[in-house]
Each structure stands twice: as C-alpha cells, then as structure tokens.
C-alpha positions as CSV (number, residue, x, y, z in Angstrom):
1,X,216.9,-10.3,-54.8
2,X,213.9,-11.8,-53.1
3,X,212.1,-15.2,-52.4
4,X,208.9,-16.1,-53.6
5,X,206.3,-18.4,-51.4
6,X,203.6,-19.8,-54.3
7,X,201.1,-22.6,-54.5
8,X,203.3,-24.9,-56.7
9,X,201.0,-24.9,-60.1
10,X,201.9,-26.4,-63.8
11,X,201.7,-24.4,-67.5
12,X,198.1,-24.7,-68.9
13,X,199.7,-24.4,-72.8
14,X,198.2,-20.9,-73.1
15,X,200.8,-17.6,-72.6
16,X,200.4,-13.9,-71.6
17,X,202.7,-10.9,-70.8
18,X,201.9,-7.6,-69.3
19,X,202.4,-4.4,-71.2
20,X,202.9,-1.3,-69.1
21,X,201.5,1.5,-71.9
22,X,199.3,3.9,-70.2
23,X,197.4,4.0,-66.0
24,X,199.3,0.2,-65.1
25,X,200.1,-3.2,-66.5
26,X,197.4,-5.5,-68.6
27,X,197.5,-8.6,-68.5
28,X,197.5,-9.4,-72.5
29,X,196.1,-13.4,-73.4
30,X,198.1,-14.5,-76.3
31,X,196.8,-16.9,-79.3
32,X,200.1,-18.6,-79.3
33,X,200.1,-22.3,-79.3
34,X,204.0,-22.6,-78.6
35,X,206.5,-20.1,-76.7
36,X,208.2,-19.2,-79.7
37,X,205.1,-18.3,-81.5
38,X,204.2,-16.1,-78.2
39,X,207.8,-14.5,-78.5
40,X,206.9,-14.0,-82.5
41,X,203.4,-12.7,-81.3
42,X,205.0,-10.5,-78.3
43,X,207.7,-8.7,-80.8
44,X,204.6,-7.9,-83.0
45,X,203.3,-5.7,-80.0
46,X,206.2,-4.6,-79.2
47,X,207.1,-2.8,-82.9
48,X,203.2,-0.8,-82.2
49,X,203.6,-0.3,-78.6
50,X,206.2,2.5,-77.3
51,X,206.8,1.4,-73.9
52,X,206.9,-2.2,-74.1
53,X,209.0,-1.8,-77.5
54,X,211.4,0.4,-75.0
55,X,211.6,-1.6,-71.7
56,X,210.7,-5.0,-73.3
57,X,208.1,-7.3,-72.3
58,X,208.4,-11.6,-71.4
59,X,206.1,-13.7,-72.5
60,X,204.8,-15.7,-69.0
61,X,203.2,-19.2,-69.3
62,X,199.7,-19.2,-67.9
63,X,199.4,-21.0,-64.8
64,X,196.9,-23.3,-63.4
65,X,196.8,-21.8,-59.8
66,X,196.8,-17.8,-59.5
67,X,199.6,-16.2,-58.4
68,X,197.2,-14.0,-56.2
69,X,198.7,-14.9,-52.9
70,X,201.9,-15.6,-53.4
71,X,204.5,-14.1,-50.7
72,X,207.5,-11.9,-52.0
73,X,210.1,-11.2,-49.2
74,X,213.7,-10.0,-49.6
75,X,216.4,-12.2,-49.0
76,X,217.2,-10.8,-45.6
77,X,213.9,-11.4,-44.3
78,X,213.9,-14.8,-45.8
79,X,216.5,-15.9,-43.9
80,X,214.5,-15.1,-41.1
81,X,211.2,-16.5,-41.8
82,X,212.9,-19.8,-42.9
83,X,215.1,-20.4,-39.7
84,X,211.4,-19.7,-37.6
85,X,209.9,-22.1,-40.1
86,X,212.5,-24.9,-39.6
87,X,213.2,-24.7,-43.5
88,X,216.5,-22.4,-43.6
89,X,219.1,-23.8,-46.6
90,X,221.7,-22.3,-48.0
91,X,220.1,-21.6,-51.5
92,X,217.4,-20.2,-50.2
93,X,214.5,-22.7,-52.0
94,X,212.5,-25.8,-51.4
95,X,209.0,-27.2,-51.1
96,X,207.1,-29.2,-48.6
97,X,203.5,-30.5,-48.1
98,X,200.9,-27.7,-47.5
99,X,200.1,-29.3,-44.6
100,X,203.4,-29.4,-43.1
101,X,203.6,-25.8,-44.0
102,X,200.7,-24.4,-42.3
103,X,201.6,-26.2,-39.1
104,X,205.0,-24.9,-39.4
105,X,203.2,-22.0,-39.8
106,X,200.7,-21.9,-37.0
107,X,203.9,-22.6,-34.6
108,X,205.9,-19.5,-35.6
109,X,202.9,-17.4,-35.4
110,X,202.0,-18.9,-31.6
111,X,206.1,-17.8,-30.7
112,X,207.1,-15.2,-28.8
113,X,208.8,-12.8,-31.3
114,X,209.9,-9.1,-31.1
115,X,207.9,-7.3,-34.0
116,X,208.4,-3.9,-32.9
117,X,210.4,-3.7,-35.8
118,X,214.1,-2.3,-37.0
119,X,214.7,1.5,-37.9
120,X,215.8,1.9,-41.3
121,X,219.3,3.3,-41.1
122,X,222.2,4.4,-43.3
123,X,225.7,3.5,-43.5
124,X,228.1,6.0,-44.4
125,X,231.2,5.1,-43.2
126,X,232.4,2.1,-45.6
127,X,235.8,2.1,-46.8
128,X,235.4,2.6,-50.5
129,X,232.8,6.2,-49.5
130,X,229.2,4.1,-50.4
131,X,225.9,4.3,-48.4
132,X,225.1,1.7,-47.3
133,X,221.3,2.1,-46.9
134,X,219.4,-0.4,-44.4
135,X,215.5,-0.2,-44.9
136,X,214.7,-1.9,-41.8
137,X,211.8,-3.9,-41.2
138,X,208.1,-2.2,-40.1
139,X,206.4,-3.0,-36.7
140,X,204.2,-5.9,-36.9
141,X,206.0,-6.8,-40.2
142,X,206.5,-10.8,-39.1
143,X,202.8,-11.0,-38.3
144,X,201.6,-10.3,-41.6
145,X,203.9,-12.3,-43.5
146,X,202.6,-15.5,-41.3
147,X,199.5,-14.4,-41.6
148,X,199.8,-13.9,-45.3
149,X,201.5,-17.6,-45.5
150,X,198.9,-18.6,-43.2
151,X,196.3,-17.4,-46.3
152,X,198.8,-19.1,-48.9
153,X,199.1,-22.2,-47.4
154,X,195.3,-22.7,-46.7
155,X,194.5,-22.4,-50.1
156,X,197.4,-24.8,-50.6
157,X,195.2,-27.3,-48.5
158,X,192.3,-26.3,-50.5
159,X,193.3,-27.1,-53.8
160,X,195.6,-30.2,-52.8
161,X,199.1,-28.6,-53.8
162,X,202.4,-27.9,-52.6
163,X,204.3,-25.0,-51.0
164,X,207.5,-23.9,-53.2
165,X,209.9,-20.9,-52.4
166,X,212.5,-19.8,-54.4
C-alpha cells in the first residue's frame, strides 16, 4: 500500500486508460461521453488487444491538473513524512492549503534529520517460517521526497489548488 501526494484536480468529462501491448503503456483518449460508454469502449479494445484483454485495463477520468508531480511513498515512509510535516492521522489522508504545505515543507527540509539511510534487511526468524523482507530506505532518501513535495506544492501555489494525500 502507498500514499499519494497530488495537486487536488476535478474530472474534465473526457476518459482514458493505458494499454500495456508492446515497449510501455499509452495513454489511449477515449470518445466516450459517459463512464459506462468508456467501459463499453474499453471492452472493445480489450477483445483486439492480447495484453490488456489478459491483465485488464480501467478506464481513468481525465484530470484537469497532470498527475506529473505527484509523490508516491509507501506507507511506512508516510508515516514518517507526515509526523515531520505535522499532518500524521491515523488513516493516513487529508488535505491542506498549498501554502500551508510548502511552509510545512520548507520547515522539515531546514531540520536536522539523519538521511544516511536504513540497510535493507531480512527477517528469517518469524514463528510461522516467513521472510520477512525490510527494503530499507536509500541515503538522502527524505531530501528528495521534500524536495519533490517542495516541486508539488509550488505548482500547487501556481495554479491556486490544494494538497491532498491519500
């Protein structure tokens, strides 16, 4: 599971979905003017194309804000970012100003903070046999990612929208 950081955004009534057949996924524009005629134009695809007709494709609604800096993080690291951010809660979601945001951002960035980073590791010794595999977290990982939501919330201020996570 993982939390997304985005520019909140609303549905401009067009639809699209990405089909994975061949080098990487294309973004495909469909004609619908309703979901359920982009699900009805989607299955049409998916009875000509082999891979999507396999693993499926979902039909996405088109956005008025691109998606192009949003900030993916696992919910471990989430945790983290959130309590440095003042904005921890127990679901793991919310929103605030963009302005609010990038302060709260600028002050977690100007913190003293270990980023050396954490060793990925395995776990071997849980009761029922599993591994338990830890991935750790890179050196100058924490950095980026408030940099990154730096970038995110700028263009926040920019356009005069929100913050959400989830």
């Amino acid at each position: 599971m993982s939390v997304t950081f985005t520019i909140e955004s609303n549905p401009t009534g067009a639809f699209q979905f990405d089909c994975h057949d061949g080098l990487g996924p294309v973004r495909i524009q469909l004609n619908a003017s309703s979901y359920e005629s982009a699900v009805q134009e989607l299955a049409a695809h998916e009875a000509q194309c082999a891979t999507c007709g396999i693993y499926g494709a979902c039909v996405q609604a088109v956005r008025d804000v691109d998606d192009d800096l949003d900030v993916n993080v696992a919910q471990t690291n989430a945790v983290v970012l959130l309590y440095a951010l003042g904005l921890h809660n127990e679901d793991l979601s919310g929103g605030t100003t963009a302005q609010d945001f990038f302060g709260r951002v600028m002050f977690a960035l100007a913190e003293e903070r270990d980023d050396t980073g954490i060793p990925a590791s395995d776990y071997r010794h849980h009761p029922q046999g599993l591994t338990l595999i830890d991935c750790g977290i890179r050196p100058g990982y924490y950095a980026d990612v408030f940099g990154r939501l730096s970038a995110l919330a700028a263009e926040a201020i920019r356009l005069g929208r929100d913050i959400e996570w989830c």
